[in-house]
N, C-alpha and C positions, 0 to 999 in steps of 0.2 A: 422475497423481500426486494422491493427497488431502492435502489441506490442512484445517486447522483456525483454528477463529475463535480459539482461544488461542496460536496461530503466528501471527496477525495482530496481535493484541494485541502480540507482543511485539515484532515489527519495526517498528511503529506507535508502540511506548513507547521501543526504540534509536534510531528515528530523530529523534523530540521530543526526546530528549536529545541526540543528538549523538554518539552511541554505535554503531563500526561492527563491535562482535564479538557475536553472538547464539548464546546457551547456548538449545538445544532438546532434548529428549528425547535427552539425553547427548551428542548432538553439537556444535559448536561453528562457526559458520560465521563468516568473517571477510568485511566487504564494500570493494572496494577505495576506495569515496568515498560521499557522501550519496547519488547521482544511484544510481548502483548499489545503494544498498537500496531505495530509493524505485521501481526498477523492478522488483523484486522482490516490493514491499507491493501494486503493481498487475499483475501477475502472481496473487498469492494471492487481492486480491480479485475477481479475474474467475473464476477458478476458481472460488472458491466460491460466487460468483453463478450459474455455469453449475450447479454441483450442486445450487441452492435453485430451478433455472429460469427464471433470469433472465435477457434478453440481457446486459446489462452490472452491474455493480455501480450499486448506487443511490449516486447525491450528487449534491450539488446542482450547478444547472448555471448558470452565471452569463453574461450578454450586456452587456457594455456598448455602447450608441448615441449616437455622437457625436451634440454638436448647436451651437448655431452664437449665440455671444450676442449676435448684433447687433441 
């Protein structure tokens, strides 16, 4: 299935609001909770990371390391 960077924009702009019905090229899809779009917005962008040739979607990657105050 192809997917579009303006189909990511808009799941990515429903989800920052808080908004779970998304109007796309006439269609209307409804998501049952945040966590269900949000896997959906990672869905799209690996796809299209795989279509740009990328293993995964780029972002950033973060590690926190405990440490110890004594």
């Amino acid at each position: 299935m192809s997917f579009t960077i303006d189909e990511l924009r808009l799941l990515k702009a429903a989800y920052a609001s808080g908004v779970l019905e998304v109007r796309y090229d006439g269609k209307v899809t409804r998501y049952d909770d945040g966590p269900a779009l949000l896997r959906r917005i990672r869905v799209v962008e690996a796809e299209l990371a795989k279509e740009a040739g990328q293993d995964e979607p780029s972002s950033l990657r973060v590690t926190y390391v405990g440490f110890d105050r004594a």
